[in-house]
C-alpha positions as MATLAB code, in Angstrom:
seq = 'XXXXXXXXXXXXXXXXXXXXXXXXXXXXXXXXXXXXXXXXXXXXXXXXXXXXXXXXXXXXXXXXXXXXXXX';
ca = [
     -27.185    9.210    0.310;
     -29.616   11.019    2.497;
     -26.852   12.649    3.909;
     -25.545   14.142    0.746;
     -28.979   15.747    0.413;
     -29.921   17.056    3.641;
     -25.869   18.688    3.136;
     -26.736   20.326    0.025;
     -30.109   21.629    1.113;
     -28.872   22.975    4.287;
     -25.971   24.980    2.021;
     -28.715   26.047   -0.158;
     -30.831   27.362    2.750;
     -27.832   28.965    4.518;
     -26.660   30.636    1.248;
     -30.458   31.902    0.986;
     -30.791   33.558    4.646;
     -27.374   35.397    3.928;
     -28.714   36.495    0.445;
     -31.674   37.901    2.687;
     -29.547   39.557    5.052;
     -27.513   41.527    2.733;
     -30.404   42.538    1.373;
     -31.782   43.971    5.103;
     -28.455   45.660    5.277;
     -28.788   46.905    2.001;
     -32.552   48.078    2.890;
     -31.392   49.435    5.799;
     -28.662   51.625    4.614;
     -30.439   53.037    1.790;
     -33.701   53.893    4.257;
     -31.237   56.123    6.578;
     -29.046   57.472    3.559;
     -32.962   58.758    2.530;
     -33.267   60.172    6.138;
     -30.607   61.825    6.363;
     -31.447   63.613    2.601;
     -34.154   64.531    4.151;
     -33.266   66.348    6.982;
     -30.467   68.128    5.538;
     -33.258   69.247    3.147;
     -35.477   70.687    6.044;
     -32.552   71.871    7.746;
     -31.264   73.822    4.654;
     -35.172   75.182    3.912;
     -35.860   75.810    7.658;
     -32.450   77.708    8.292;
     -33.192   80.277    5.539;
     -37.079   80.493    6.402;
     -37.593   84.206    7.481;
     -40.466   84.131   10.414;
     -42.871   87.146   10.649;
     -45.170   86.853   13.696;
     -48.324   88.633   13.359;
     -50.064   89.812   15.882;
     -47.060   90.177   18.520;
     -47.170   92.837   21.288;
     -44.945   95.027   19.710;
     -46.198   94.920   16.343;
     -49.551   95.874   18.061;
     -47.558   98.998   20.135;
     -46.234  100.380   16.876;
     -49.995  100.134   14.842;
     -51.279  101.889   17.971;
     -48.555  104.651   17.860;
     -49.251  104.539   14.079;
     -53.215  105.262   14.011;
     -52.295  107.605   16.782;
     -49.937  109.846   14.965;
     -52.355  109.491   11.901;
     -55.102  111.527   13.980;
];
């Protein structure tokens, strides 16, 4: 009799951990399915980003040749 029982509740405890696993795997894949949203996001909003630097060297030569023409 005790055998019977210790049977069942090791099939219960086995079918328990691989309910828990799927759900990891599940977890898992819908974690880097978010990721990768996410960077093809940043990718697409970074790639059409125009970038202005102030204050660069040249941007400075061309005020200076500016206020110089202005005199």
């Amino acid at each position: 009799m005790g055998f019977l029982f210790r049977s069942a509740r090791n099939y219960k405890f086995k079918k328990r951990i691989l309910e828990l696993e799927n759900e990891m795997v599940q977890n898992h894949a819908e974690i880097l399915s978010l990721v990768q949203n996410r960077k093809e996001t940043f990718n697409n909003y970074s790639s059409n980003a125009t970038v202005i630097t102030l204050n660069s060297n040249a941007n400075r030569m061309q005020e200076n040749k500016n206020i110089g023409n202005a005199k």
